[in-house]
C-alpha positions in Angstrom: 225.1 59.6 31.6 226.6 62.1 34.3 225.5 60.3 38.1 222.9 61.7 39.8 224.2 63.6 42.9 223.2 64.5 46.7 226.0 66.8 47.4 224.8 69.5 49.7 221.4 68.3 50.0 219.8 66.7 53.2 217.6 63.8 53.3 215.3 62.8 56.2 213.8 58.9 56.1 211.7 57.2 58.1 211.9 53.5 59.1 215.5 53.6 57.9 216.8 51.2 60.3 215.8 48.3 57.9 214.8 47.1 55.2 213.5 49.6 52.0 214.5 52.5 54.0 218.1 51.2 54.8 218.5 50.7 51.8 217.4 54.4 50.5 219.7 56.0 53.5 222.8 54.2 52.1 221.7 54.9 48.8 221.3 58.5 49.1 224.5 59.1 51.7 226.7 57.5 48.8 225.7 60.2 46.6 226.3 62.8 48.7 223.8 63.3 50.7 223.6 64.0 54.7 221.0 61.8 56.0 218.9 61.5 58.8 218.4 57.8 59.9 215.3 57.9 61.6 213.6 54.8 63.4 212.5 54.0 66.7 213.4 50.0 66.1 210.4 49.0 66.4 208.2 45.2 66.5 206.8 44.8 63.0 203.0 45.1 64.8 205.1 49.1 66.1 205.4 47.7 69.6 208.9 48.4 71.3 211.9 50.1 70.7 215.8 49.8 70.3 217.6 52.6 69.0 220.5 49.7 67.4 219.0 50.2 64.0 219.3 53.4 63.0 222.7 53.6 64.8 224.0 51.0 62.9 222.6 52.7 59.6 224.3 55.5 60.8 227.7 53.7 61.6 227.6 52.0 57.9 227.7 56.0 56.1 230.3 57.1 58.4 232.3 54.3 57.2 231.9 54.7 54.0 232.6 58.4 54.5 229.2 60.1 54.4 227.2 62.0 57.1 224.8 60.8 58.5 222.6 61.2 62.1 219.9 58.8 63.7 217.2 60.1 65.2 214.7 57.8 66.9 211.3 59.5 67.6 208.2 57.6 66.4 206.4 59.4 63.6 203.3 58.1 65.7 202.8 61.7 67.2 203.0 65.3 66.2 206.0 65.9 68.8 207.7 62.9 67.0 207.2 64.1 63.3 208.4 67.5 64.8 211.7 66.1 66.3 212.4 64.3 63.6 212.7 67.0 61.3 213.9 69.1 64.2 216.7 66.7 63.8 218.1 67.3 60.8 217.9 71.4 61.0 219.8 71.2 64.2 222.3 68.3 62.4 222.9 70.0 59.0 220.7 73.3 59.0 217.9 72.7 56.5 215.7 70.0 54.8 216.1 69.2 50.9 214.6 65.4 51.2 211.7 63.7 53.0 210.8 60.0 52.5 208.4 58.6 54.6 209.1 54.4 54.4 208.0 53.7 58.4 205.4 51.3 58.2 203.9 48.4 60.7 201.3 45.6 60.5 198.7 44.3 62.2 196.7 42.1 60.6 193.2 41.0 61.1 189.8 40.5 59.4 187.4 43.5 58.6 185.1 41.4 61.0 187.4 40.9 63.6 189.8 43.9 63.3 190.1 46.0 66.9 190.0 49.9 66.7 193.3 49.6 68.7 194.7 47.7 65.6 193.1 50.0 63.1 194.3 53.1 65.0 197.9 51.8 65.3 198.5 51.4 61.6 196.7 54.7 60.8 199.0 56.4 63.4 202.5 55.6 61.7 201.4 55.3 57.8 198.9 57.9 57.4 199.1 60.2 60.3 203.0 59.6 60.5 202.9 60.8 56.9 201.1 63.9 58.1 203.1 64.6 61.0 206.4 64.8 59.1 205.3 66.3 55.7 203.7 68.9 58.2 207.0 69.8 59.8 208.9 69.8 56.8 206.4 71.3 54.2 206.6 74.8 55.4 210.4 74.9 55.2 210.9 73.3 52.2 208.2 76.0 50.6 210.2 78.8 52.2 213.4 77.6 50.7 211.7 77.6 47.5 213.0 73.7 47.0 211.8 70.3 48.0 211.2 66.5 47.2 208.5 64.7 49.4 208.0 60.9 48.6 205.5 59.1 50.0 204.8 55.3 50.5 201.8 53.7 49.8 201.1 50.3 48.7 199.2 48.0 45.8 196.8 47.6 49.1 196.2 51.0 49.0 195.1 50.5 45.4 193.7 47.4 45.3 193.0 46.2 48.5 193.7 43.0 50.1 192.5 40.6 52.8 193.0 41.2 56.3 194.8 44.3 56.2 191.9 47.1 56.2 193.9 49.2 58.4 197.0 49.0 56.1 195.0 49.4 52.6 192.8 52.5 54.3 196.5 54.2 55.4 198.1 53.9 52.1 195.3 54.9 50.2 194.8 58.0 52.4 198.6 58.8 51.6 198.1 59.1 48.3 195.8 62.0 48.7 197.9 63.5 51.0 201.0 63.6 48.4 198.5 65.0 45.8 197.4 68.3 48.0 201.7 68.5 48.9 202.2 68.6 45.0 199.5 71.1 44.0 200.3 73.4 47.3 203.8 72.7 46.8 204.5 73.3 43.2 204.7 77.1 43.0 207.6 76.6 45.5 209.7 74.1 43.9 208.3 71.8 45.8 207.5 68.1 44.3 205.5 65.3 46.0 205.3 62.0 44.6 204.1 58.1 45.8 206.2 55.5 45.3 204.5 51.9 45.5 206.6 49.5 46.4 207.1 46.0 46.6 210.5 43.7 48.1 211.5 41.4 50.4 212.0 42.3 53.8 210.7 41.5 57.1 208.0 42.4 56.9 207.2 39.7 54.3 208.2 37.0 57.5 205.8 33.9 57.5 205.4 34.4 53.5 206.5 31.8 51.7 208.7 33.7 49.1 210.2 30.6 47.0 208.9 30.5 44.1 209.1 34.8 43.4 211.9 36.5 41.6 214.5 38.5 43.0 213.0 41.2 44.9 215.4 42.9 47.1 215.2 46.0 48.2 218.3 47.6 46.0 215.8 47.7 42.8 212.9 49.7 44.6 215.7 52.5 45.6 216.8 53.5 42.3 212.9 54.9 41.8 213.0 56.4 45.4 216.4 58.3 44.7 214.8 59.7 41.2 211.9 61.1 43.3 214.2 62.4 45.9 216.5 64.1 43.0 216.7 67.7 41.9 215.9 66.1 38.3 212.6 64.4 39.3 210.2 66.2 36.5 206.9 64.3 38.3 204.7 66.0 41.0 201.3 64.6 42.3 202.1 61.1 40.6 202.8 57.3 41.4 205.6 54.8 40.7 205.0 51.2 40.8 208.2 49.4 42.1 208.6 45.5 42.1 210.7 42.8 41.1 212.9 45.0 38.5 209.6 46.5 37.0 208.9 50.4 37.2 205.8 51.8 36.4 203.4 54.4 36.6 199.8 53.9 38.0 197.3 56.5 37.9 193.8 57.4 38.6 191.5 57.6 35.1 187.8 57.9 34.3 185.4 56.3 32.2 183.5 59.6 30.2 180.3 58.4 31.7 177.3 58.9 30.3 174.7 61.9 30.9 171.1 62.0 31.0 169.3 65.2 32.4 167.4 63.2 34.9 168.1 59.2 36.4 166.6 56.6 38.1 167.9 54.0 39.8 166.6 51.8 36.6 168.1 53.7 34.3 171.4 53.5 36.1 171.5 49.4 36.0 170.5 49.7 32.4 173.3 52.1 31.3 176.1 50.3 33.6 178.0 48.7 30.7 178.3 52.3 28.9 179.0 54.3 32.2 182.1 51.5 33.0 183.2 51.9 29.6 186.8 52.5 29.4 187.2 53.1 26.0 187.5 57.1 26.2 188.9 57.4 29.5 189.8 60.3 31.4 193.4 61.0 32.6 193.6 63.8 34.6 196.6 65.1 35.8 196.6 66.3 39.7 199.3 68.9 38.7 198.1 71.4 37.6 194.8 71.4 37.6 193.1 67.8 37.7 190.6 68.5 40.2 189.2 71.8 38.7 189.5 69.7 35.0 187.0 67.1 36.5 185.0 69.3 37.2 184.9 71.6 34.1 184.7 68.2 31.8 181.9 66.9 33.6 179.8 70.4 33.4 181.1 70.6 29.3 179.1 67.2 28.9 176.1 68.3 30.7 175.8 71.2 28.7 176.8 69.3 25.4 174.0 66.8 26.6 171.3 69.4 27.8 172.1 71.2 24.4 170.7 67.8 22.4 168.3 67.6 24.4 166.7 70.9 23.6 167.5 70.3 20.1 165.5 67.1 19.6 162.3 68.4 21.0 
């Protein structure tokens, strides 16, 4: 199969100095693209800075002959998320690519947990999410092309101890890429999630022995796909970890209706309103939201209709 090229296209990530996003900015620069290395060099709990990480990202395309420009603002603020795109229309004159990989932890219990703690993880996942996709959104809509990719996490799905900050950011991104794919799509532009899982530091203190190879080079292959002119997803999610690729999604059970409840009659139907055996998969693109809602008034009315007929 022909490779999947970059040429003339210009990609912005954040938290590229290490790690997963490293690893997409030298992915992406080798097949063509002109990249903007963005990261502030940040502690893993988003405390400090040192501008030697995206530098040296930078220094690796070069010598491989690609282009490439760091740019060091934090996604933390709206002026940051601004620069940062800034950066790349003052470097290369437009934006094709946006992944947002900057990420922090600070871990603590949902007893325990300090709003400063809370706030600081909100501020680069979710709200540094915002602040870039803002920036970049309207010109990629005016171009009439983009790719957005997002990054949440299996906390953001499922959840996980100690990290309510973390699993309340990455499940807020999720909705965020969902209203860039349905406002986006009439303009060519696509917004998808990608959920992954490697080794890097952030796993530090883990003990990692006994788990397969997880580096980050098998989580990029599904980031360039979503950053690609070929991607044929919008408002979707792609499970990355330990070689697998998958898709996760959001279904419903069909429920059950009654024209009036109680809280009774609610613990004595639970087992046929968890039912899963004729779920719903509704697609955000192009109309999941509006197909909720029509399905769920088609059963009322189907269900009001025997009503009437049995009395």
């Amino acid at each position: 199969m022909p490779e999947l090229r970059f040429d003339n296209r210009v990609a912005v990530i954040t938290g590229a100095g290490r790690g997963l996003g490293r690893t997409y900015a030298l992915l992406l620069a080798s097949r063509g693209a002109r990249v903007v290395v963005n990261d502030p060099g940040s502690s893993i709990s988003g405390e400090d800075t040192d501008a030697g990480p995206a530098a040296d990202v930078v220094q690796e395309i070069r010598d491989a002959g690609g282009e490439a420009v760091a740019c060091t603002e934090s996604v933390a603020t709206a002026e940051g998320g601004r620069a940062i795109i800034d950066a790349a229309i003052d470097a290369f004159g437009r934006i094709d690519v946006l992944v947002h990989n900057a990420g922090n932890n600070r871990y603590a219990s949902l007893s325990e947990m300090s709003y400063a703690d809370f706030d600081a993880v909100l501020d680069v996942h979710l709200r540094g999410a915002f602040h870039v996709v803002r920036a970049a959104f309207p010109l990629m809509c005016e171009a009439g092309y983009g790719r957005v990719v997002l990054t949440s996490s299996i906390g953001g799905i499922y959840g996980n101890k100690n990290v309510a900050n973390y699993g309340a950011a990455k499940a807020g991104i999720i909705g965020l890429s969902n209203v860039a794919a349905l406002e986006g799509y009439d303009h060519g532009v696509r917004s998808n999630v990608i959920i992954p899982a490697a080794i890097t530091r952030l796993a530090e203190g883990l003990d990692t022995s006994a788990y397969p190879p997880m580096g980050p080079e098998l989580t990029a292959p599904a980031v360039g796909w979503l950053a690609h002119e070929s991607c044929s997803i919008t408002g979707e999610m792609l499970v990355s970890i330990a070689g697998r690729v998958a898709r996760a999604y959001i279904a419903e059970t069909e429920g059950v209706y009654q024209p009036e409840w109680s809280v009774e009659d609610v613990g004595e139907r639970i087992a046929e309103i968890r039912d899963t055996t004729d779920s719903w998969l509704l697609p955000v693109v192009p109309s999941g939201h509006v197909d909720h809602i029509t399905k769920s008034f088609a059963l009322a009315t189907e269900g009001s209709a025997r009503v009437s007929q049995s009395l």
